[in-house]
N, C-alpha and C positions, 0 to 999 in steps of 0.2 A: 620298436618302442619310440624313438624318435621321430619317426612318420608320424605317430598317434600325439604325441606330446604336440608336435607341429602343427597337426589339425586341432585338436586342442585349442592352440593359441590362435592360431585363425578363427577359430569361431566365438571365442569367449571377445576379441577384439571385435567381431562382427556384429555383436549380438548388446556389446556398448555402443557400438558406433549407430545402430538400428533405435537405442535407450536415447543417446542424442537426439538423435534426426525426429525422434517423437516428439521428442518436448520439447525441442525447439517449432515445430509446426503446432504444436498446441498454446504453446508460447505466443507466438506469429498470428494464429486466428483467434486469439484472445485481444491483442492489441488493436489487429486489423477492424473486430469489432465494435472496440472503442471508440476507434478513429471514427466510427459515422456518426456518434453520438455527438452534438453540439455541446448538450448541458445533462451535466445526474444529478441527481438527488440520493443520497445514503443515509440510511440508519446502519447503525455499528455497535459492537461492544469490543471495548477495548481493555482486554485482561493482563494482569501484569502479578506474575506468581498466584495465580487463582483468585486477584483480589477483580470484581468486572464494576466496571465503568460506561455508561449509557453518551453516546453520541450522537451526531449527524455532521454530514458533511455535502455542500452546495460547489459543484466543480463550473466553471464555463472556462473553455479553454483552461490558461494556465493562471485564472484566478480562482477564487476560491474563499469561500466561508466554515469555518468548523466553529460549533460548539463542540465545547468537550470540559470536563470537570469545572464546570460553571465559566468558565473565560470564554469569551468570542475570538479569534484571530480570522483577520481577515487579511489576502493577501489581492490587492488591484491589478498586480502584474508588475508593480515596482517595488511596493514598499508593504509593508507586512505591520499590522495595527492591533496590537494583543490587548483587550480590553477587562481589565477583571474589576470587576465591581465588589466583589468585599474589599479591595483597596481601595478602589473608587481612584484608579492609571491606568492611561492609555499610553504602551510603549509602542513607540515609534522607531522602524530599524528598514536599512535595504537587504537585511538579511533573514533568514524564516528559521523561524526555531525548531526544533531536532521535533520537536512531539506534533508539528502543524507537516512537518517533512515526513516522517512517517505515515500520516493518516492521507493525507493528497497527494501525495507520490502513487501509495499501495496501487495503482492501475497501473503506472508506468515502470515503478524503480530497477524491473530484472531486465531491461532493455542492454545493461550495459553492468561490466563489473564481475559477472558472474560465470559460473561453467553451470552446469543442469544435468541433469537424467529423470526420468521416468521415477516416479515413487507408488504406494500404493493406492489403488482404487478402492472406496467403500462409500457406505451409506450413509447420511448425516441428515437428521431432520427433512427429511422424504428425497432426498437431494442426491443424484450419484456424483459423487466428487473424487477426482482423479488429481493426487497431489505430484507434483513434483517439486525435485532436492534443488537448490540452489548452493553455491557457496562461493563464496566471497574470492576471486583472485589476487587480494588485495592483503599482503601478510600482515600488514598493520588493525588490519578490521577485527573490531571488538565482536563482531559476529562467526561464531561457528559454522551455522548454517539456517537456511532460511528453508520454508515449504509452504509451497503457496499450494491453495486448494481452489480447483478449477469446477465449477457446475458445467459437467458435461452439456448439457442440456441450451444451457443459453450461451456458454463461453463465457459468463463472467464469473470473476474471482469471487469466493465464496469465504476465504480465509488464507490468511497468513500467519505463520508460526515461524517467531523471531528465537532458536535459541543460540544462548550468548557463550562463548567461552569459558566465565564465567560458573555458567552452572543456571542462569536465572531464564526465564521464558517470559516471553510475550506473546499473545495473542489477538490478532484483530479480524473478528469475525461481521461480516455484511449481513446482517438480518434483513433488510429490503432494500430498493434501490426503483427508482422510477428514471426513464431515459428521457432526453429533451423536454423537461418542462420549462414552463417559462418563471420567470424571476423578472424582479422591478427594477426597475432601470437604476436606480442606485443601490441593488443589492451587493455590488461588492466594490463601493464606496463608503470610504470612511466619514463619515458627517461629524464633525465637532460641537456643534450643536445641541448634537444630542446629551451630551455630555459636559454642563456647564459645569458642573461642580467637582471634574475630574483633572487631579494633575496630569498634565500632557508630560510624560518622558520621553525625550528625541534622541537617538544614539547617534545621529550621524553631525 
């Protein structure tokens, strides 16, 4: 009985350790993917308790444009310029706000932070997607667990599902994406200009 119990644990330990090494190499040629990419282009929807919200999102390097619930945030690589025009301000911060950090990060953020395994494969909108669990190492993290959804097919992230400790869900799903387009040369500059009759708010 103890031989058995032993083998047992030997293969249940082997068979996590095998659920690792998956998803950390799925993990790895998702990123590696990334990396050749110069510039994206995303569409998104961004759901929050069932409620969806239509987006996009303009990556080059580690700057960045998102429209999302009518506001622009654009970040240059230094300074982060959140634009909403039903107030008609423009805040000005060297720091990026929690909702511009979720939607521009989503290609990089499992890099670091987390442990993983292997979650379930299925179907979604013609697409086979192969999710895996993330969770957080970090005991203070308002997040339970994360699952990011991988399109087998191309390697890139298809969806992530934020749920919270809490009880509450997020979801942010990539409906298209175009790879290396090009963008105007002051696409992720801030212009003042544009905006004569807008209070400028500076945090720093």
């Amino acid at each position: 009985m103890k031989k058995l119990l032993t083998l047992a644990t030997v293969f249940f330990i082997s068979v996590q350790t095998f659920a690792q090494s998956d998803a950390k190499k799925l993990l790895d040629d998702v990123s590696a993917k990334l990396k050749t990419y110069k510039t994206l282009s995303l569409q998104f929807t961004y759901s929050i308790n069932g409620k969806d919200t239509q987006g996009n999102l303009d990556l080059e390097n580690s700057k960045y444009v998102v429209n999302f619930m009518g506001v622009t945030q654009i970040y240059d690589g230094k300074k982060t310029y959140v634009i909403n025009p039903s107030d008609e301000e423009v805040t000005i911060s060297s720091t990026q706000p929690n909702e511009a950090l979720s939607v521009a990060k989503v290609l990089s953020f499992y890099t670091s932070g987390y442990s993983y395994k292997m979650d379930i494969k299925q179907k979604e909108a013609g697409k086979t997607i192969q999710y895996v669990k993330l969770t957080p190492t970090g005991k203070s993290s308002d997040v339970k667990e994360v699952l990011l959804g991988i399109d087998t097919a191309t390697k890139m992230i298809y969806k992530k599902i934020d749920v919270m400790k809490n009880g509450s869900k997020t979801i942010l799903t990539i409906k298209s994406f175009k790879t290396n387009p090009s963008f105007p040369k002051n696409h992720f500059t801030f212009t003042k200009s544009k905006y004569p009759n807008y209070y400028i708010n500076n945090l720093d």
